[in-house]
matplotlib code that plots the C-alpha trace (Angstrom):
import matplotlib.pyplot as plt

x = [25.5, 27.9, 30.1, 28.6, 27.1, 30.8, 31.6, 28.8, 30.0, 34.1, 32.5, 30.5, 33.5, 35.6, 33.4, 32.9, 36.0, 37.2, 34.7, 36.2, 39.4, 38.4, 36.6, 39.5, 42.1, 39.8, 39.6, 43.2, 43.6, 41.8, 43.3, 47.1, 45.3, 44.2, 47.6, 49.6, 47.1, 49.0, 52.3, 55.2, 56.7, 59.3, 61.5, 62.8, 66.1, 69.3, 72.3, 75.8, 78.0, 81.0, 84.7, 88.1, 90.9, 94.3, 93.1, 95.1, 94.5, 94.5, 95.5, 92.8, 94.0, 93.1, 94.4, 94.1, 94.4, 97.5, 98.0, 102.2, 101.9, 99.5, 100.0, 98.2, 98.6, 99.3, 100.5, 104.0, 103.8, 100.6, 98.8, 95.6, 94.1, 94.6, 93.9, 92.6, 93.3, 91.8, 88.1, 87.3, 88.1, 89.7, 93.0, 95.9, 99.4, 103.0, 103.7, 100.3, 100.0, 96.8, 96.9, 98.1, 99.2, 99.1, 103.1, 102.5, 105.0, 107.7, 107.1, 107.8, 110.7, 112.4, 113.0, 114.8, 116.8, 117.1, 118.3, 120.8, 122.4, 122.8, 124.7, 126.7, 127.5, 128.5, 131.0, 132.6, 133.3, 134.8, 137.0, 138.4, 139.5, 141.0, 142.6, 144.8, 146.4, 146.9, 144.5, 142.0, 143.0, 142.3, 140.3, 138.2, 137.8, 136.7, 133.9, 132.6, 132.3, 130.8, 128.4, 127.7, 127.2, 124.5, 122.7, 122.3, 121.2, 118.2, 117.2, 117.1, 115.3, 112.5, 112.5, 112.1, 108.9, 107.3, 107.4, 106.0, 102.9, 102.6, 101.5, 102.0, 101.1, 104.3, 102.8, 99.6, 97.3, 93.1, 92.5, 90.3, 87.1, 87.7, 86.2, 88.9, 87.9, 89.8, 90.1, 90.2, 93.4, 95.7, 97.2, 100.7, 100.4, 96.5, 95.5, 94.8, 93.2, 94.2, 96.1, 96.0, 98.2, 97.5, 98.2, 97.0, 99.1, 98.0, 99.2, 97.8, 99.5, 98.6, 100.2, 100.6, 101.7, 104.6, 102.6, 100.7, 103.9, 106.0, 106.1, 109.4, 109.9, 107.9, 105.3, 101.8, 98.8, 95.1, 93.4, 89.4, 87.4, 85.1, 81.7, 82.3, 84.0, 83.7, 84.2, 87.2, 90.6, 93.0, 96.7, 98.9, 103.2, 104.7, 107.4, 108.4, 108.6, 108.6, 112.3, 111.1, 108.0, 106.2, 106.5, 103.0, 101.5, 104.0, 102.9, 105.0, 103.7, 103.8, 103.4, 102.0, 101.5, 98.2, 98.0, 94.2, 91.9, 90.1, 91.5, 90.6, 90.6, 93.4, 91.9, 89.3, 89.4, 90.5, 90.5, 93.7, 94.7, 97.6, 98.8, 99.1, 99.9, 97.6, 95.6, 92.6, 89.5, 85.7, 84.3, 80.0, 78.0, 77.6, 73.9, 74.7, 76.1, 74.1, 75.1, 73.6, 75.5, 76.8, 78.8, 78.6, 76.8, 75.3, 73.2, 74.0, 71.5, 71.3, 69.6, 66.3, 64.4, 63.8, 64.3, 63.8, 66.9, 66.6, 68.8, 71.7, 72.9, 77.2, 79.0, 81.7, 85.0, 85.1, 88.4, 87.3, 85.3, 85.2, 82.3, 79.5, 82.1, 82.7, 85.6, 85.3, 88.5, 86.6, 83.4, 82.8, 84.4, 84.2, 81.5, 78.9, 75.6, 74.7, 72.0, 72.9, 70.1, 67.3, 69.0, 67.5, 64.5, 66.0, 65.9, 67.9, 66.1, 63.4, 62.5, 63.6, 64.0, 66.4, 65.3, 68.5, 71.6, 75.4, 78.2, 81.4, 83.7, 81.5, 82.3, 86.0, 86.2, 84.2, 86.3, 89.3, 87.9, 87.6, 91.2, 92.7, 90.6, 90.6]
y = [170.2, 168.4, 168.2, 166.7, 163.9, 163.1, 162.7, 160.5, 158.3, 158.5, 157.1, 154.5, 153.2, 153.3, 150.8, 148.7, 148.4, 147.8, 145.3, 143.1, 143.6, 142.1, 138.9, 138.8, 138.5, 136.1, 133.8, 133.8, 133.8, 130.6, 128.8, 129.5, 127.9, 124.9, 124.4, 124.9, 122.0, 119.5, 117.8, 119.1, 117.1, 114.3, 111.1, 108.7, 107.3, 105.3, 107.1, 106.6, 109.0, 108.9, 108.6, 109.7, 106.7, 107.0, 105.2, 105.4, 108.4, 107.6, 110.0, 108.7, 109.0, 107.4, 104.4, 102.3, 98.8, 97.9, 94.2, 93.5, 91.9, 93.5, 94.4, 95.3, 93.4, 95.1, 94.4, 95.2, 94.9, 94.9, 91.5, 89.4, 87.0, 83.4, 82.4, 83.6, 81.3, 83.1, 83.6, 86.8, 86.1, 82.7, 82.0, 81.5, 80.0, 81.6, 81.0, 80.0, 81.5, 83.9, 85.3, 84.4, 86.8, 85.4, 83.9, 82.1, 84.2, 84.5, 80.6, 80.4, 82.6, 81.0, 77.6, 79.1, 81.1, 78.0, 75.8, 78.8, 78.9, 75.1, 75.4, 78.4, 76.2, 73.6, 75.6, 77.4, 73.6, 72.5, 75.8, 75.5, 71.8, 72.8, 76.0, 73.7, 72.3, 75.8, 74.7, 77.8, 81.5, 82.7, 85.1, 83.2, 81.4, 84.5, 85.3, 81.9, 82.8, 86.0, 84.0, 82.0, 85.2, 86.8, 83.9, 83.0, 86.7, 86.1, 83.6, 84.9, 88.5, 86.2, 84.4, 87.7, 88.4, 85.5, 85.6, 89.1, 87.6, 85.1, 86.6, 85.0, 85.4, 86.5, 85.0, 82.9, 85.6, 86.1, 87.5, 90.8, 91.1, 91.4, 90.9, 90.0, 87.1, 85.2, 87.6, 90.5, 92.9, 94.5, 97.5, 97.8, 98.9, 97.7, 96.7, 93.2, 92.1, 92.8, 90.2, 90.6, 88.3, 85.2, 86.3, 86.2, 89.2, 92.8, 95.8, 99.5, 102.6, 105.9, 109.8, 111.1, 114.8, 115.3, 117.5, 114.3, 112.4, 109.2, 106.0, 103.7, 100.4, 97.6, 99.8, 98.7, 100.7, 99.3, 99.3, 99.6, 99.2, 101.7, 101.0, 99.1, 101.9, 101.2, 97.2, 95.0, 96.5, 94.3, 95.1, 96.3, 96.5, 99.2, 98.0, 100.6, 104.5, 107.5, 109.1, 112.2, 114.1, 115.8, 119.4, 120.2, 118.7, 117.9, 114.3, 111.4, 108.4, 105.2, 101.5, 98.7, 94.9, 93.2, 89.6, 88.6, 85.6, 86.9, 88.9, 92.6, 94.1, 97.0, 100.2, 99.8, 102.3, 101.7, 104.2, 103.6, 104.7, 105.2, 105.1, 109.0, 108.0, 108.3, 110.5, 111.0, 110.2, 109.3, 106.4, 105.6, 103.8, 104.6, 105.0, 108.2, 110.1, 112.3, 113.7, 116.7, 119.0, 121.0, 117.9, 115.5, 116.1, 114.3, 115.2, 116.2, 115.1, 118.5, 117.4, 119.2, 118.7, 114.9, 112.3, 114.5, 116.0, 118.6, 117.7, 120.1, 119.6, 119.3, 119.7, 117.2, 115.9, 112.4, 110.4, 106.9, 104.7, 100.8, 98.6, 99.8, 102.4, 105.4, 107.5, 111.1, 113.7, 116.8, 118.7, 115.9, 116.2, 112.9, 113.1, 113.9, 112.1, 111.5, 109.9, 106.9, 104.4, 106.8, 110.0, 110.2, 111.4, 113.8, 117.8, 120.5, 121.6, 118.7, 117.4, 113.6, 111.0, 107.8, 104.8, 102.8, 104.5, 103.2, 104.6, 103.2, 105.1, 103.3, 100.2, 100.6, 101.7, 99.0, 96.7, 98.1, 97.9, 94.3, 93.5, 93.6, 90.7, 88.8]
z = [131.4, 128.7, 131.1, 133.8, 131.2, 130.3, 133.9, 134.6, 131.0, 132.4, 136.0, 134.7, 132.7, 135.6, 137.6, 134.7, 134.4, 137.9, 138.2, 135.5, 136.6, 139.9, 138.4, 136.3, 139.3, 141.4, 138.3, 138.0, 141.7, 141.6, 138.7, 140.2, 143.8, 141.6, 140.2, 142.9, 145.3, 142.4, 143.5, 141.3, 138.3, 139.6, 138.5, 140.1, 139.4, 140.4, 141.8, 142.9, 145.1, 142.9, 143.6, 141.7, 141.5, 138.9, 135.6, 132.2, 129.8, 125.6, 122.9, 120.3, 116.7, 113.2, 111.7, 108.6, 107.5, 105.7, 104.2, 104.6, 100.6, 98.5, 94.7, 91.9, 89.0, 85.4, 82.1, 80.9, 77.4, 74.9, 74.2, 73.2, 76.0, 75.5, 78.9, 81.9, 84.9, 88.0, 89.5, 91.5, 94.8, 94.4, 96.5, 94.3, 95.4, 94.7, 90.9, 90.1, 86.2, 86.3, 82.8, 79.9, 76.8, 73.1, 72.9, 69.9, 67.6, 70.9, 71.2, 67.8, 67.8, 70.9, 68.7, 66.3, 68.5, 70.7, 67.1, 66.6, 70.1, 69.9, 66.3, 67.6, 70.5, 68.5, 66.3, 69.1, 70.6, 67.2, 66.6, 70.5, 69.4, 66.1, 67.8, 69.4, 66.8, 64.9, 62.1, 63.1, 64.2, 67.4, 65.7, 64.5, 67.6, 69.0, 66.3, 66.7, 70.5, 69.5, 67.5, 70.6, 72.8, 70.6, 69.8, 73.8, 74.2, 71.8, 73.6, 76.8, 75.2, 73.8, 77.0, 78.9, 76.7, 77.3, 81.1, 80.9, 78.9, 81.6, 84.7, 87.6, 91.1, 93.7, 97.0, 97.9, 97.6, 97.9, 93.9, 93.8, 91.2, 87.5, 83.6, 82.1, 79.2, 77.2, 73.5, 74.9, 73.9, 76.6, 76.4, 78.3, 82.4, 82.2, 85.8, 85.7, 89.4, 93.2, 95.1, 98.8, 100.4, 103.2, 106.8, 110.1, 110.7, 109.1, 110.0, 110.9, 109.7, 111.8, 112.1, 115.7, 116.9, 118.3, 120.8, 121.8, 122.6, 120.8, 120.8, 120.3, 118.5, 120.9, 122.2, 122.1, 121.2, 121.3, 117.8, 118.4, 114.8, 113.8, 114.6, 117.8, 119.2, 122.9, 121.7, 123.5, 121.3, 119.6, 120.6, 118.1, 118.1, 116.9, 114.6, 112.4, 112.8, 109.9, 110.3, 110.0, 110.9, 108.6, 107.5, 107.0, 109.9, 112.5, 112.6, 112.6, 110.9, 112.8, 112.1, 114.1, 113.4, 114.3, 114.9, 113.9, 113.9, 111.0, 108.0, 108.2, 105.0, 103.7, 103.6, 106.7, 109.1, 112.8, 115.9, 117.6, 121.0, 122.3, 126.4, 127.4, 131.1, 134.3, 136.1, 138.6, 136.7, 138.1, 136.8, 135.9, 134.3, 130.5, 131.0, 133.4, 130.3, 128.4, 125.0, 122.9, 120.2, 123.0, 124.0, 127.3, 130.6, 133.8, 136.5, 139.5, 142.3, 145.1, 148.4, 149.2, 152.7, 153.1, 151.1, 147.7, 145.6, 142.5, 139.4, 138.4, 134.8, 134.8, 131.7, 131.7, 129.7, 129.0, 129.3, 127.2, 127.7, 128.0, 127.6, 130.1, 132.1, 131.1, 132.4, 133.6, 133.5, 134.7, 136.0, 138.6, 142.3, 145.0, 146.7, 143.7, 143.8, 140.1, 138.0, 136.9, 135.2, 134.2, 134.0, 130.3, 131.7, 134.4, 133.1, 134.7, 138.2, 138.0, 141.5, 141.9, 143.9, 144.6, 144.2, 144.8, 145.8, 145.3, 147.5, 146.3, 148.8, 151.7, 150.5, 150.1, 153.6, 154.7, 153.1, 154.3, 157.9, 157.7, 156.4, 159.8, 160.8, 157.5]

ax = plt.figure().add_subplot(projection="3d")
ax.plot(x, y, z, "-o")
ax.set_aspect("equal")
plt.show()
């Protein structure tokens, strides 16, 4: 009798159950009919059928802003202030006198070495005259000379002193920032101020591999500034070349001259590229490449029945780029249709559609057509 109640209980569940399940699967049935009557997701974007033609290839290295006459002032002897001359930032000229050192005791000193010479002079002059008629000895002819020697010596040592108290500048310069005041005490080899010279020429040191190639006296390499990467580059000469190539990293270091219409400071840093030769390379429009941290990609437009196409994502390498082109070594063959403006919204198999469509390798044969009767 227990039994059969169980049964009855194990039954009952059973059909409740199925009877769920059943609901269940229509209302699910239902919802995936409801979603599927809506059109599926789609973009609609500009494309171009692209095409490979021979383009120049760059080794891109960095480079840095050199100044051909730059120096850093410093004292070479120990002194008190009596005059400073120059303003931060202020252009000097060549022998312009930017600091001056207390010389008041050297000043002093220089007279009397000066008064001495002359009387030293003097005697020699008189002992030369009297040597010739035997009233003097030629030794004492040649301590009077002596005399003379030592005494201009003096004069030239105090001299010497002085001109290191009095800086001056070596070349028409732009004067960096300092706080020096008039006062203050100097030690010896104390930096004083930063004078880059005048020039509309600067020049741009960089290291290339040997791996990567050379360059020889004359070549020129483009010099793009940092932070206008993809900007117009300024040409640059190479006009002096390292000897030797270093031990550590196998580069050689290079020099190139720059001829600018505004001074670029020494120090800033430049990318610099340098002509690797030629090779097949597609071309698009910047806007086509997409970039994430696993590097650059575009997509690739598949037909689909009708005028529809589903987007492919393609990993490519990128050769350079100038201004709004960009330049495409690999992972694109002629013949590709890829997104071009509004390929930022595309996602790898999304359905899309063309809303204008370039084909570059039509036009060149439809230009080549009409050549013949041009």
């Amino acid at each position: 009798m227990n039994a059969r109640r169980w049964l009855i209980t194990l039954a009952a569940c059973v059909v409740i159950f199925a009877v769920l399940a059943g609901y269940k699967f229509l209302q699910i049935k239902a919802a995936i009919a409801f979603g599927e009557s809506f059109p599926e997701p789609s973009e609609s974007v500009e494309a171009m059928v692209v095409d490979s033609q021979l383009a120049r290839t760059y080794v891109t290295t960095i480079g840095e802003i050199v100044a051909p006459q730059s120096i850093e002032l410093r004292t070479e002897v120990e002194g008190r202030i009596t005059a400073v001359n120059v303003k931060s930032g202020e252009v000097v000229k060549q022998g312009d006198i930017l600091l001056q050192l207390d010389i008041s005791e050297e000043a002093a000193r220089l007279k009397a070495a000066q008064a001495r010479a002359r009387l030293a002079g003097l005697e020699l002059e008189r002992f030369t005259r009297l040597l010739a008629s035997k009233t003097v000895s030629e030794d004492q002819v040649d301590k009077a000379r002596a005399e003379f020697d030592i005494a201009r010596a003096t004069v030239a040592e105090l001299e010497a002193i002085i001109a290191k108290k009095t800086l001056q500048a070596p070349f028409d310069a732009v004067a960096g920032l300092h706080q020096l005041e008039a006062g203050e005490f100097l030690q010896s080899n104390t930096p004083v101020v930063m004078l880059v010279g005048i020039s509309d020429v600067v020049w741009v040191d960089f290291d290339l591999s040997i791996s990567q190639g050379s360059l020889e006296l004359g070549d020129e390499v483009e010099v793009i500034l940092a932070g206008n990467r993809w900007g117009t580059p300024l040409l640059a000469t190479i006009i002096a070349i390292e000897p030797v190539v270093s031990a550590t990293s196998r580069n050689r270091h290079y020099r190139a001259k720059i001829t600018v219409d505004s001074p670029l400071p020494p120090n800033t840093v430049v990318n610099i590229r340098v002509p690797a030769g030629q090779e097949n390379q597609v071309q698009l429009p910047a806007t086509a490449i997409i970039r994430d941290e696993l590097g650059a990609y575009v997509f690739v437009l598949d037909a689909e029945a009708g005028d529809s196409y589903r987007a492919r994502r393609q990993s490519v390498t990128l050769g350079g780029q100038e201004g709004d082109t960009a330049f495409v070594r690999s992972g694109l063959q002629p013949g590709d249709l890829v997104a071009t403006h509004g390929a930022f919204k595309l996602r790898h198999g999304l359905h899309t559609y063309i809303r204008e469509r370039t084909d570059p390798t039509k036009r060149k044969a439809s230009q080549t057509s009409q050549q013949p009767g041009e």
